[in-house]
Structures are given as C-alpha cells and as structure tokens.
N, C-alpha and C positions, 0 to 999 in steps of 0.2 A: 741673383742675376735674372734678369725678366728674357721671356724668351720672344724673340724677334717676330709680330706678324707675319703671316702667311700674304705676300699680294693676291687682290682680287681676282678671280678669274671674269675674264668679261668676254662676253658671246652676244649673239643677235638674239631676240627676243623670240618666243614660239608661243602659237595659238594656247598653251597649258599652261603660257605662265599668268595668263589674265587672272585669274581670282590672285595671287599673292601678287604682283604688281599694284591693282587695284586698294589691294589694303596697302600695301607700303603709301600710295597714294594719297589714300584718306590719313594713312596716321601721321605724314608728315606736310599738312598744310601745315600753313601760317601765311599771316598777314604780311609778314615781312616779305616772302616771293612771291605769296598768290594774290592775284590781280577779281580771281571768282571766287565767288563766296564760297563759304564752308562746305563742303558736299554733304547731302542731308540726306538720309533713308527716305525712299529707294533708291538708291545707287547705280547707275546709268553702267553700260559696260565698258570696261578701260579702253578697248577693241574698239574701231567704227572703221566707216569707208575712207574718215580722214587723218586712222591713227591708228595703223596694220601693225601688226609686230615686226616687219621689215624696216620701220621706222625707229625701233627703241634699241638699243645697247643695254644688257642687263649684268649689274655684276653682285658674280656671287663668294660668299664666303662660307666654311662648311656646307657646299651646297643648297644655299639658303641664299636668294635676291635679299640683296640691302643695298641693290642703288640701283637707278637705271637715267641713264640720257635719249632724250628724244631726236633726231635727227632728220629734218624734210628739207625738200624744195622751200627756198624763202619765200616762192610766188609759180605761180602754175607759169606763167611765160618764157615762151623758148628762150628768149632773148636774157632769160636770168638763172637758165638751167646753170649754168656754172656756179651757183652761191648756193652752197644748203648754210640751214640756220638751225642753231640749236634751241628746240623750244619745247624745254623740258628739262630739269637734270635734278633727281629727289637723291639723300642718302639718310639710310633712316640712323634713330638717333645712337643705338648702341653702335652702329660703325661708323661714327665720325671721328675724324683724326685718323684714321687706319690709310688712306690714300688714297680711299675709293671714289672720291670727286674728281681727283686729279688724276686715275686712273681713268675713270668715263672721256674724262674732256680729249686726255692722249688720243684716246681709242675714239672718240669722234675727230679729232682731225686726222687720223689712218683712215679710217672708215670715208670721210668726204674725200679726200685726196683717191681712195681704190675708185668709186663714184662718178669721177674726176672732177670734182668743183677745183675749184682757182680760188675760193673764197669762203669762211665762216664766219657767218654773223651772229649776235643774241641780240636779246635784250634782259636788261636787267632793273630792279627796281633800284633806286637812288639812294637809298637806307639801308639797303643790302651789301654792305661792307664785307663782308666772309666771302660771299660768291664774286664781288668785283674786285678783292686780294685774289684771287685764284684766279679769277679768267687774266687777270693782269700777269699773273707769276708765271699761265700758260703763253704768252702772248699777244694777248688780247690788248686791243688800246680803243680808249672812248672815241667814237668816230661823230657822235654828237647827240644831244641832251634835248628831252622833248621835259620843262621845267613843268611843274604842278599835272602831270598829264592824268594820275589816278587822283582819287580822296579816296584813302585806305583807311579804316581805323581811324577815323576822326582827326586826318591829317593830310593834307596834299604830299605827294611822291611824282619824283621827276621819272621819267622812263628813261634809262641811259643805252645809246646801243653803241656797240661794241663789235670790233670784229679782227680779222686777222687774215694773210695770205696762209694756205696750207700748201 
C-alpha cells in the first residue's frame, strides 16, 4: 500500500529564500518554457526592484522549496491594476506529479483575488502542452495566440495567452 503525499504547503516568498529559489531556477530551465537563454555563471540575483519576494508564492515539501509562482501587476497602469498576470510558475523535477503546480496556480488565483484583481492572465509557450493541460484544468481559456512570436531551439513557437475571471 503506498502512502498518500503530504499537500504542499505554500507561503509568500522571504528575502532568505533567494539562494534556493534561484537554484531551483537555474535547475529547471528548458527551452520548452524559457523564452531567455540558459542562465550562465555569474548568476544575477533572483531578487531585484522588479521581482521582490512579495511577488513569488513558494511551495514547500519537507520544508524544502520545490516550486514557486510569480505573481505581478500585468502593467504598471492604473487603469489595469485590476489584472495580475502570472509570470513565473517552476516545479522542480523530483516533485512533479505530487500537485504542486496545481497547488501554486489555486493559491495564485486566492492570492490575486485577496489583492483584488478581477482578472488572471499568463502567457505560455505553444509547445508547452503540460503547463496549458493545467492552466486549462485550472480554468484558464486561450484568449488569443501571437503565431511564430519566439524561435526557440531552432524552431518558431507561438506565444499563447490565456487568462480567467477570479
């Protein structure tokens, strides 16, 4: 008999979690989500003035980050405060399938909704099948497709974005 996961616990990010965030970040690029190339030594800080830990949802399991969601304004303008956009969401590789993407995503639309947006948007890449089964399962629906937008890996990729009421 296998014994049943523990659910993630998921909290707002804190200035101490920069150094393991950051690795979680570098060990889970791929081409298939990241639009920036590979992160190369020296290693910029996770942290800046446009990506505060007040922005990130981290979830952990045995007290240990294995996923986090980013969460901001879509656009500095008043007139669009109401929409955050999720623009970020990593789960590294031993905790996949556990529910902790689907956990982050819950917990960004609570977290935008306390906030008070009216609205969540992403974007996603067009190849990225796994991430737009989930933002779908959350309910998320393709609100419109920008075709060929990246050349990733020696491949044009459409940018698809997507969004939902919360």
């Amino acid at each position: 008999m296998s014994v049943p996961h523990q659910p993630p616990r998921i909290r707002t990010a804190l200035p101490d979690d920069e150094e393991e965030l950051s690795h979680l970040d570098r060990a889970t690029w791929s081409p298939l989500h990241a639009v920036m190339p590979e992160p190369q030594p020296p290693y910029g800080p996770f942290f800046d003035e446009r990506h505060v830990p007040d922005d990130y949802l981290v979830a952990e399991l045995d007290r240990r980050i294995v996923g986090y969601i980013r969460l901001a304004l879509a656009t500095p303008l008043a007139c669009n405060a109401h929409v955050r956009q999720i623009q970020g969401l990593a789960v590294c590789d031993e905790a996949r399938g556990r529910g902790v993407g689907r956990a982050l995503i819950r917990a960004a639309v609570e977290e935008a909704r306390r906030r008070g947006a009216r609205r969540l948007t992403l974007r996603v890449l067009g190849h990225n099948t796994p991430a737009r089964k989930l933002y779908e399962a959350e309910g998320f629906v393709v609100e419109g497709v920008l075709p060929e937008e990246f050349f990733l890996d020696g491949a044009y990729v459409d940018d698809v974005l997507m969004g939902r009421s919360v």
